[in-house]
C-alpha positions, 0 to 999 in steps of 0.5 A, a space after each residue: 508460503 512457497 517459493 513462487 510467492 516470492 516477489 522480491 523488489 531488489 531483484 526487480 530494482 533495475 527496471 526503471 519503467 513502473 509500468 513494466 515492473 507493476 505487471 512484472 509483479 503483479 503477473 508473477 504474482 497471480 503465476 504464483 497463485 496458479 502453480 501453489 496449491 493454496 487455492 485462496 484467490 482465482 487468477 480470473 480474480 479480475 473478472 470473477 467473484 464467488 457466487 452468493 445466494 441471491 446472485 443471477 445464475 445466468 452469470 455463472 460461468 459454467 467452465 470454471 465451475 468444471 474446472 475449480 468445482 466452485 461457483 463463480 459469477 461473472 462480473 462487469 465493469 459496471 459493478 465491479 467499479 471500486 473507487 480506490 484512492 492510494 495515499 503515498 507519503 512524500 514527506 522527507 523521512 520517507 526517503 531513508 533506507 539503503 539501495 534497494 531498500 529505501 522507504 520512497 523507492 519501495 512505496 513508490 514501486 507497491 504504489 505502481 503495483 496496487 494501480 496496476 492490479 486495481 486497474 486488472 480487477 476494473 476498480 478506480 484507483 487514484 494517487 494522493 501524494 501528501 506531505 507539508 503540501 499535498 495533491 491529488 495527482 489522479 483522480 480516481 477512474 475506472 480505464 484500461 490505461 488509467 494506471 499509465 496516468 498514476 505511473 507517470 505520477 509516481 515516476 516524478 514524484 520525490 520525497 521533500 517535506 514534512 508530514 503534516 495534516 493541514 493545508 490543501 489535505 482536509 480540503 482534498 479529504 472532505 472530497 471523498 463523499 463517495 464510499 471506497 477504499 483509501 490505501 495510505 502507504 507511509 512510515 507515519 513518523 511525524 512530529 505532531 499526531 498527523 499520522 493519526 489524524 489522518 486515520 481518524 479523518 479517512 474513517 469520518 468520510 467513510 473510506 475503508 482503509 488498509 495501512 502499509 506501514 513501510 519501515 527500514 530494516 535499519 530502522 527496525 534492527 538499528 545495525 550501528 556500532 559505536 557513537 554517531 549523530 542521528 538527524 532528523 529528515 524532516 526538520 534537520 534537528 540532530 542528536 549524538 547517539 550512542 549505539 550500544 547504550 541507546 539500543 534498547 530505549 530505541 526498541 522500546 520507543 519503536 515497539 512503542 509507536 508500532 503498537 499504539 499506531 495499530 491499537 488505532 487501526 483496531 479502534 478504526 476497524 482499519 486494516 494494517 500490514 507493516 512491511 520491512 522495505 526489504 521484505 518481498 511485495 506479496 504481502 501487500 498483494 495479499 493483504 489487499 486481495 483479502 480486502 477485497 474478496 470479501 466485499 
């Protein structure tokens, strides 16, 4: 993948403004895309699709067909409209991860990204913060400044709190009677099966649904030396650690749970993507992009 693809979100960390650094990624992103010459999406993605058979041929646009040698038909708000409701966990364990590398922070920020970019392609994005409590901070709208909305949201949201499915989240589920995408951006540690549960109950509404599993480079490498107390984020419980000797049960666990949570999102024909918070977020763009290119 070259270079120009590279978004990183440590170098974007001082700019304060989620409005300002969604466009800031999202443009870079599609600059990227134009200079590479991988030729997977167009940076008229927002407003164009692939031409199938079947479709107007009035809606041709006959320009890019000049310039790409490739059929692409114009779309309208009216039929591009894809409710999009994205899922972030503000539960405490999110908040976890050095600097620029923290969990909340990182979601937050591909959050503000996914808003922004679902806002350019004429989608309906809305927020769904969910932990112990959960609410519907925007709901879903199809509107040129919508995303302003999700952004404010996001600026003011804190990560507190378990991850637990229950209260004001099935009630907030069982709303989703529409057909449309759910983006749950989580590290999906929870004492409970809550972290599958609400995988299970996304996919009986009929949500297509795309997993970011957002994961610490420490939780992944465990960078330690020597003894120290682990603590549990969420419910304070706390256990003495010996590093070097607790190292490979740790892994193990891990590996564990990565691979039974995406033997579930198989089971579920759901989407997954674990992503490194100290990892570019283009990932998530592409990922995203390819879902919904093939509609």
């Amino acid at each position: 993948m070259p270079s120009a693809f590279n978004i990183s979100h440590k170098a974007l960390a001082a700019c304060e403004d989620l409005q300002v650094l969604a466009r800031m990624v999202v443009e870079g992103f599609f600059d990227g895309l134009h200079r590479s010459p991988f030729l997977g999406y167009s940076t008229e993605f927002s407003a164009y699709r692939q031409y199938t058979q079947g479709d107007d041929l009035r809606r041709i646009d006959w320009k890019v067909w000049g310039r790409t040698d490739e059929f692409y038909v114009k779309q309208f708000e009216d039929d591009t409209n894809m409710r999009c409701q994205i899922f972030l966990d503000t539960s405490g364990s999110m908040d976890f991860g050095q600097g620029d590398a923290n969990k909340f922070e990182y979601g937050r920020v591909l959050a503000a990204v996914l808003a922004h970019l679902m806002t350019r392609q004429h989608d309906a994005p809305g927020l769904v913060l969910f932990s112990d409590q959960a609410s519907q901070a925007v709901p879903p709208l199809a509107s040129r400044h919508h995303a302003e909305e999700i952004f404010v949201a996001l600026t003011r949201a804190q990560a507190a709190g378990r991850t637990v499915l229950g209260g004001n989240l099935i009630p907030l589920l069982e709303t989703l009677n529409r057909r449309g995408v759910a983006i749950v951006i989580s590290d999906f540690f929870s004492t409970d099966e809550t972290a599958f549960e609400l995988l299970h109950q996304l996919h009986a509404q009929n949500q297509e649904v795309i997993v970011f599993h957002l994961l610490a480079p420490e939780e992944l490498d465990l960078p330690y030396d020597g003894e120290f107390l682990m603590e549990d984020s969420e419910t304070g419980e706390q256990m003495p650690v010996h590093a070097d000797e607790f190292r490979r049960e740790y892994q193990k666990r891990l590996n564990d749970f990565c691979g039974r949570l995406t033997h579930e999102c198989v089971k579920l024909e759901t989407d997954y993507c674990r992503m490194r918070t100290d990892a570019p977020l283009d990932a998530a763009l592409v990922k995203y992009l390819d879902w919904r290119s093939g509609l």
